[in-house]
C-alpha positions in Angstrom: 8.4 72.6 51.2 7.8 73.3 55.0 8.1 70.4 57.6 4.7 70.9 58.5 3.7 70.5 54.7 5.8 67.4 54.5 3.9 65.8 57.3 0.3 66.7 56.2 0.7 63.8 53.6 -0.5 61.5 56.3 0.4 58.2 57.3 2.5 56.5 54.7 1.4 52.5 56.1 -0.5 51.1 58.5 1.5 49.1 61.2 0.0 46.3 61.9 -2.9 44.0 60.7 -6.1 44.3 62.0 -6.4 43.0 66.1 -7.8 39.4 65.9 -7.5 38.1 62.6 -5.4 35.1 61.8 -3.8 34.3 59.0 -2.9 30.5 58.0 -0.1 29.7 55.8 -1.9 30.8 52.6 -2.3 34.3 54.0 -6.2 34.1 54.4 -7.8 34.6 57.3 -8.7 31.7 59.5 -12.5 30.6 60.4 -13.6 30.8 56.5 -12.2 34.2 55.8 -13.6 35.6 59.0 -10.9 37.6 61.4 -11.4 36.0 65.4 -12.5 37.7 67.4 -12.2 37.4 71.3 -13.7 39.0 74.4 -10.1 41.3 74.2 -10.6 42.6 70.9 -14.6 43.3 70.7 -13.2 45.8 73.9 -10.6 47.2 71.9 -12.9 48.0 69.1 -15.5 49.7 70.9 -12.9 51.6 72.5 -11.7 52.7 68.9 -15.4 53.7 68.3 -14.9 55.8 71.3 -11.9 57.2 69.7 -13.3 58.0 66.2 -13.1 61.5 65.4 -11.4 62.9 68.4 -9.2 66.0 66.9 -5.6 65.3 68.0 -2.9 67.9 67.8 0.4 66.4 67.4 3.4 68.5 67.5 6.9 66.6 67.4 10.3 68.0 65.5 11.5 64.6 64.6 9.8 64.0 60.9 10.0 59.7 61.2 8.7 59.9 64.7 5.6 62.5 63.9 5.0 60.1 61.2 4.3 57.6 63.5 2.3 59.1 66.0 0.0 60.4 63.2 -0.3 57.0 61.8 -1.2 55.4 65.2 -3.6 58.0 66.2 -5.6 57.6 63.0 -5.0 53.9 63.0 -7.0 54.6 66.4 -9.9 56.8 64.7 -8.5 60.0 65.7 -8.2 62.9 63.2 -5.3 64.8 63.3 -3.9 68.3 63.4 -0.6 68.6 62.2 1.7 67.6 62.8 3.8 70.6 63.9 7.4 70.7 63.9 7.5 74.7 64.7 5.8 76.2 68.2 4.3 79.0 66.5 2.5 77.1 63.8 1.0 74.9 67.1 0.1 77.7 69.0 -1.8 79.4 66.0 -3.3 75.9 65.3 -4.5 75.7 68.9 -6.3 79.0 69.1 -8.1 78.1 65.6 -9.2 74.5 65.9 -11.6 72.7 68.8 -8.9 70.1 69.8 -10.0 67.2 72.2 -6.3 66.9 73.0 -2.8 67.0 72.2 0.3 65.1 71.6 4.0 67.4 72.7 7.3 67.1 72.3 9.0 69.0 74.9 12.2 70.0 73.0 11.1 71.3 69.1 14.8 72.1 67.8 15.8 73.7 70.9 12.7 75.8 71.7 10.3 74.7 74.5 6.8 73.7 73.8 5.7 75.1 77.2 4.1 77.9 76.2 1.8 75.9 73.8 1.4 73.4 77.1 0.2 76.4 79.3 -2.4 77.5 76.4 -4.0 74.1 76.3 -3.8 73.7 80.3 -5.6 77.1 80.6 -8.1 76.1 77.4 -8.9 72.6 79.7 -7.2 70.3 76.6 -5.9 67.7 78.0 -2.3 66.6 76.7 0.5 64.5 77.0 4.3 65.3 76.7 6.1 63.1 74.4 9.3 63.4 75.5 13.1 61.4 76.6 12.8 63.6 79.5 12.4 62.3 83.3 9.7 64.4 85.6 13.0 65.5 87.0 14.2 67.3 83.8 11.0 69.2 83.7 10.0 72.5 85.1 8.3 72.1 88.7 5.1 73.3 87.1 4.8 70.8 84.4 5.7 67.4 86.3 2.4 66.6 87.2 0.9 66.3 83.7 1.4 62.7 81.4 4.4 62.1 80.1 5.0 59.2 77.3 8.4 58.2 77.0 10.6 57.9 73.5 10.2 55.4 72.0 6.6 55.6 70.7 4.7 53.0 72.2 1.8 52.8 70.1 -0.6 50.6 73.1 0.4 53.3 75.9 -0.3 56.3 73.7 -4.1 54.6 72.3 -4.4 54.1 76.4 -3.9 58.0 77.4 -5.6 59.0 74.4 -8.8 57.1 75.7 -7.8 58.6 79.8 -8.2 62.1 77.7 -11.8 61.5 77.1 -12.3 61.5 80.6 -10.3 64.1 82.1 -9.7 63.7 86.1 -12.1 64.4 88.5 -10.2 66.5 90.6 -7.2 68.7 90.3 -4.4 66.1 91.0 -1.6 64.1 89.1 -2.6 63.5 85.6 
């Protein structure tokens, strides 16, 4: 079975409980079986809602860690496509589906997801490299665009998913 078979199975668990309920030593929910909710998490939700049904492409060699970016992303509302462990596969994906942006590991088994990064640049997708690499270790030509660092951090990558709805107004940093 292919990699990118393997990983179409979706996410296997869901990470953490839901933001804002409390549970008291019996397990049930505080407040009479209703989750608390705060100023903090009625923001959070509706910035979920804002997140429900984007299309995410997620392309990342390393099978636990595309695991996890797929389960965060749809524990966020997104859908996703992928992922990807092979640059072709990604690239074909990218010309066939309407994406509203893109996860990338730089390195996929030793070949370079920049030619996929160009595509979406060009197509206006916005992305973000997920990657060990410094801006340093990158081509002069891709510095400029968001990097997440390795380790997944679930909170940063919900945070530039919801910067992708709004892409920059002008041609700077991103």
């Amino acid at each position: 079975m292919a990699f990118e078979e393997c990983l179409s199975f979706g996410p296997a668990l869901k990470a953490r409980a839901p933001a804002g309920c409390e549970l008291g030593a019996s397990g049930q929910a505080g407040n009479g079986g209703e989750p608390h909710r705060s100023e903090d998490t009625e923001d959070e939700a509706g910035e979920e809602a804002s997140l429900k049904g984007l299309r995410i492409l997620v392309v990342e060699d390393e099978f636990l860690l595309a695991l996890e970016v797929e389960a965060a992303l749809i524990g966020f509302g997104c859908s996703v496509a992928g992922p990807f462990a092979k640059l072709a596969k990604a690239l074909d994906a990218a010309r066939r589906l309407q994406l509203d942006g893109a996860v990338l590991d730089i390195n996929l088994n030793g070949e370079m997801v920049y030619p996929l990064a160009e595509f979406l640049d060009r197509a206006g997708v916005p992305f973000v490299f997920l990657t060990g690499y410094v801006p340093s270790d990158l081509p002069e030509r891709f510095r400029h665009f968001r990097r997440l660092p390795k380790p997944l951090h679930a909170e940063m990558l919900r945070q530039i998913i919801l910067g992708m709805r709004c892409p920059p107004s002008s041609s700077g940093p991103r």
